[in-house]
C-alpha positions in Angstrom: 0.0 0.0 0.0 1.4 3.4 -1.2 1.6 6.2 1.6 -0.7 8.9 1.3 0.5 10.9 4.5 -0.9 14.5 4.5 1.7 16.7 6.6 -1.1 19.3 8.3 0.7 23.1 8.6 0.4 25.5 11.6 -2.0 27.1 9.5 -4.6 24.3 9.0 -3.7 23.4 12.9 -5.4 27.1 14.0 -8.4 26.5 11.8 -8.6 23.0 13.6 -8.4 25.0 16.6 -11.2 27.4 15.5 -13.8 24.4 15.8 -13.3 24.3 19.6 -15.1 28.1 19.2 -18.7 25.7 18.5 -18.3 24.8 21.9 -17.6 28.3 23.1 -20.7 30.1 21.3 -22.9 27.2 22.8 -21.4 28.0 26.2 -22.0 31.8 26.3 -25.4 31.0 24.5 -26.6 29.2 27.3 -24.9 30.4 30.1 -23.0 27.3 30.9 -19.9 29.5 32.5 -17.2 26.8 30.3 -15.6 29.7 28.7 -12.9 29.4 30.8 -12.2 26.0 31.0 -12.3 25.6 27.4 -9.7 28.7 26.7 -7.0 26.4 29.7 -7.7 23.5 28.2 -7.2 24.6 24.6 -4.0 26.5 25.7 -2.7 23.1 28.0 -3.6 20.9 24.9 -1.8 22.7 22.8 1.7 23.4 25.0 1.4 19.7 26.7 1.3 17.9 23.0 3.8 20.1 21.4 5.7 19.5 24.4 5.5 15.7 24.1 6.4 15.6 20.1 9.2 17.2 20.5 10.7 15.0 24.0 9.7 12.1 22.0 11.7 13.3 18.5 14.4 13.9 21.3 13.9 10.3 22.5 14.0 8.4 19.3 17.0 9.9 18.2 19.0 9.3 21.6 17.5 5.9 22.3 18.2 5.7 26.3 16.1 3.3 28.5 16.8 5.8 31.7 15.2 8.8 29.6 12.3 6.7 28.8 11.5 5.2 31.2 11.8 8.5 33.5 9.4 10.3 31.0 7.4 7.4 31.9 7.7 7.4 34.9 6.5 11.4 34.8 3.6 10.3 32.8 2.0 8.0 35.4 2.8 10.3 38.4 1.0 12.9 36.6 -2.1 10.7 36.2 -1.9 9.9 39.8 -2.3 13.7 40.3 -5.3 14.3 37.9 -7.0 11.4 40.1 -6.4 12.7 43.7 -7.6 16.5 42.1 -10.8 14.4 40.6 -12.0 12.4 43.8 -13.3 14.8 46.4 -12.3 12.9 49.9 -10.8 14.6 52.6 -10.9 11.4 55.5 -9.3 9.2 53.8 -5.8 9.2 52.8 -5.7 7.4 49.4 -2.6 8.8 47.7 -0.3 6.2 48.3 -2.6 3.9 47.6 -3.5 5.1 43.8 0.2 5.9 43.3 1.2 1.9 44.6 -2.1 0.7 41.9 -1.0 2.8 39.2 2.8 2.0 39.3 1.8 -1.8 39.2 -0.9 -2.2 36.8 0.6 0.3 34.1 4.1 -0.9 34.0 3.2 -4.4 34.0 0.3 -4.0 30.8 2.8 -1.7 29.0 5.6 -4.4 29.4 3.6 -7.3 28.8 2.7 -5.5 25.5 5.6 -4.1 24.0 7.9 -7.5 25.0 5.7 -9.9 24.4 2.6 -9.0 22.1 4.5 -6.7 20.0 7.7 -7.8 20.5 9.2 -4.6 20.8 13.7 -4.7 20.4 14.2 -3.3 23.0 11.3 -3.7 25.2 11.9 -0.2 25.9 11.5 1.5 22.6 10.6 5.1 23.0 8.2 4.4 19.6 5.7 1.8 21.5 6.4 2.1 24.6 5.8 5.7 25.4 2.6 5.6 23.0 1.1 2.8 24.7 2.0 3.6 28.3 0.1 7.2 27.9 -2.5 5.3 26.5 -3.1 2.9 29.3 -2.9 5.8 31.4 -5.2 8.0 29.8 -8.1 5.3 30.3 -6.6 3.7 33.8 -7.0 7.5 34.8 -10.4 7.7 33.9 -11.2 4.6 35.8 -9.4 4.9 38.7 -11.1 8.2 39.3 -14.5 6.5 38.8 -14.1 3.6 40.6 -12.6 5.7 43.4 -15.7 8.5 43.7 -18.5 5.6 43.5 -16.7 3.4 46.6 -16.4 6.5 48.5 -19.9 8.2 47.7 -21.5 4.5 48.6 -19.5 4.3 51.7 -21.2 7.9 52.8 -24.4 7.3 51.5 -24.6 3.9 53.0 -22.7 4.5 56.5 -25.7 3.2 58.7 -26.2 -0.1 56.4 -22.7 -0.9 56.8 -22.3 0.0 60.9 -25.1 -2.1 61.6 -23.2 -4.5 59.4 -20.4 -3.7 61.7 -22.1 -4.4 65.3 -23.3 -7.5 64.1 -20.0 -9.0 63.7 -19.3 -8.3 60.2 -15.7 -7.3 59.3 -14.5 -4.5 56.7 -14.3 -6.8 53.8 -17.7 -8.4 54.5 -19.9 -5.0 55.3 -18.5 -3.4 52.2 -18.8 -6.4 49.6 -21.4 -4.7 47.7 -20.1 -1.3 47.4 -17.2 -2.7 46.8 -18.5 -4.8 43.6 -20.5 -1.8 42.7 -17.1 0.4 42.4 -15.4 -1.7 40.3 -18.2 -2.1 37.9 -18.1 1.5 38.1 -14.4 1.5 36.6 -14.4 -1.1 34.1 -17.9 -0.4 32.3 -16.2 2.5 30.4 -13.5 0.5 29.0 -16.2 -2.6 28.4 -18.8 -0.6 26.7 -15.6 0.7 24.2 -14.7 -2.6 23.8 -18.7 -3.6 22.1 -18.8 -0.5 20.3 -15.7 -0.4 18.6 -15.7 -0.9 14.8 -19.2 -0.5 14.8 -20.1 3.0 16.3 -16.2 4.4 15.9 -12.9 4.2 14.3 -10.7 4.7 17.8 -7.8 7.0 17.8 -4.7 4.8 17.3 -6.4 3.1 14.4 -7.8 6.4 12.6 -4.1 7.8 13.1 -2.5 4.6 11.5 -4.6 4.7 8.6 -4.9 8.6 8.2 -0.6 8.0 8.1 -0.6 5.6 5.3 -0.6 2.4 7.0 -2.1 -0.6 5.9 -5.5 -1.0 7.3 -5.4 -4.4 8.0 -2.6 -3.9 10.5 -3.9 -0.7 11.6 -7.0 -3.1 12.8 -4.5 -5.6 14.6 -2.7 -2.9 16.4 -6.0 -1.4 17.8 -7.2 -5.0 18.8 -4.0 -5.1 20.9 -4.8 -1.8 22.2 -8.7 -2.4 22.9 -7.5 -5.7 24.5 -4.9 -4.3 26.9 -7.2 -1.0 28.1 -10.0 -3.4 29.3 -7.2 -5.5 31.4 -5.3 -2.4 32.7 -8.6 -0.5 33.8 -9.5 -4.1 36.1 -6.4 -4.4 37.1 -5.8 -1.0 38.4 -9.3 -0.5 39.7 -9.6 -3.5 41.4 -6.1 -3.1 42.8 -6.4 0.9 44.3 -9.9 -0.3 45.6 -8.4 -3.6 47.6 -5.5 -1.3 49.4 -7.7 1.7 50.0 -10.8 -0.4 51.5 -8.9 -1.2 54.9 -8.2 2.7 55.2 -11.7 3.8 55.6 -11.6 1.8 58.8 -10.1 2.2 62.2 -8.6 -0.2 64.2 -11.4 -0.4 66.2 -13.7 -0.7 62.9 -15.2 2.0 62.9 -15.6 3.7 59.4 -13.9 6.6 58.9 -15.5 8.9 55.9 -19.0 10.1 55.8 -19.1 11.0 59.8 -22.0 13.3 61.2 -21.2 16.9 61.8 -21.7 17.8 65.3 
């Protein structure tokens, strides 16, 4: 297949950017007070990508693992970040916690990936590596964050069910069963419902950017399996793995649970 790669210019980048203004008319239209946001996030889109093409030009051409793997190791510190700014709980200390989940699950999806399902020489290479660790952390992020805010909003809005739980002998694990299943149902619907629609309702990023590059479509398809494949694993991993370690947390010693307390 013959490459039909389309280089886009600055110019045709700012008339891209010019669509983002739809959203901004519908804003002030109806009052919805996004203005704002959408100028910062424009603005951070634009420096934070620009940004990243030009470390990872830098990175292909020096090929070091250390440099890699540290801008990796940026990349998921970052999204550990986003998270504790997304889920609004002040009793419970849960940054370790998300940090310890997203170290595990992301590195070991990314490796697993480029070694053994691409087969990536060296494991490390700045070309898959970095493109499919943001990508598991782009959608872990999103997870997390979910499966995070549902376990804590249940354990508030369910406090009494799960003391009375409590006083009748119950431990942690067995008075927060359900909420527990219900929070990690919460983070991996997302990835699942992407997973059913793919194809069929939308051409997903990596695949659309493959083909709009010349590739062949074919392999463009196999690559985005892969990727389909290894979000839904990396979402249950790290959800299911930030929910066990931060469960024990919202209890005392004593077992009494720690978020949604009773002013006064």
């Amino acid at each position: 297949m013959t490459s039909t790669f389309i280089s886009i210019s600055w110019i045709q980048l700012l008339i891209a950017v010019a669509l983002v203004s739809v959203s901004g008319i519908l804003s002030v239209y109806y009052k919805l007070k996004l203005e704002k946001d959408l100028i910062v996030g424009v603005l951070r889109a634009f420096v934070q990508l620009l940004t990243m093409g030009y470390l990872l030009k830098i990175l292909f051409g020096l090929n070091s693992a250390i440099l890699v793997l540290g801008l990796y190791l940026a990349m998921t510190l970052f999204s550990v970040n986003i998270i504790h700014g997304r889920v609004k709980e002040k009793n419970i200390s849960y940054l370790m916690p998300t940090g310890l989940a997203v170290m595990v699950s992301y590195s070991l999806v990314t490796v697993l990936v480029t070694k053994i399902v691409i087969g990536a020489q060296p494991w490390w290479d700045p070309q898959y590596f970095i493109p499919i660790g943001g990508m598991i952390a782009g959608n872990s992020m999103n997870s997390l964050a979910l499966s995070l805010e549902r376990f804590f909003s249940e354990l508030k809005s369910r406090r009494d069910e799960v003391e009375m739980m409590l006083c009748h002998g119950a431990n942690y694990k067995e008075a927060t069963a359900e909420i527990f299943r219900e929070a990690l149902r919460a983070g991996m619907i997302p990835s699942i419902n992407s997973l059913m629609g793919v194809g069929l309702v939308s051409l997903p990023g990596m695949m659309t950017g493959q083909i709009l590059a010349g590739a062949d479509p074919e392999e463009a398809v196999r690559y985005q399996m892969v990727v389909m494949f290894m979000l839904v694993a990396s979402t249950a991993l790290s959800s299911i793995l930030v929910l066990l370690l931060v469960r024990s947390r919202c209890f005392s010693p004593a077992m009494t649970l720690l978020t949604g307390r009773r002013k006064g």
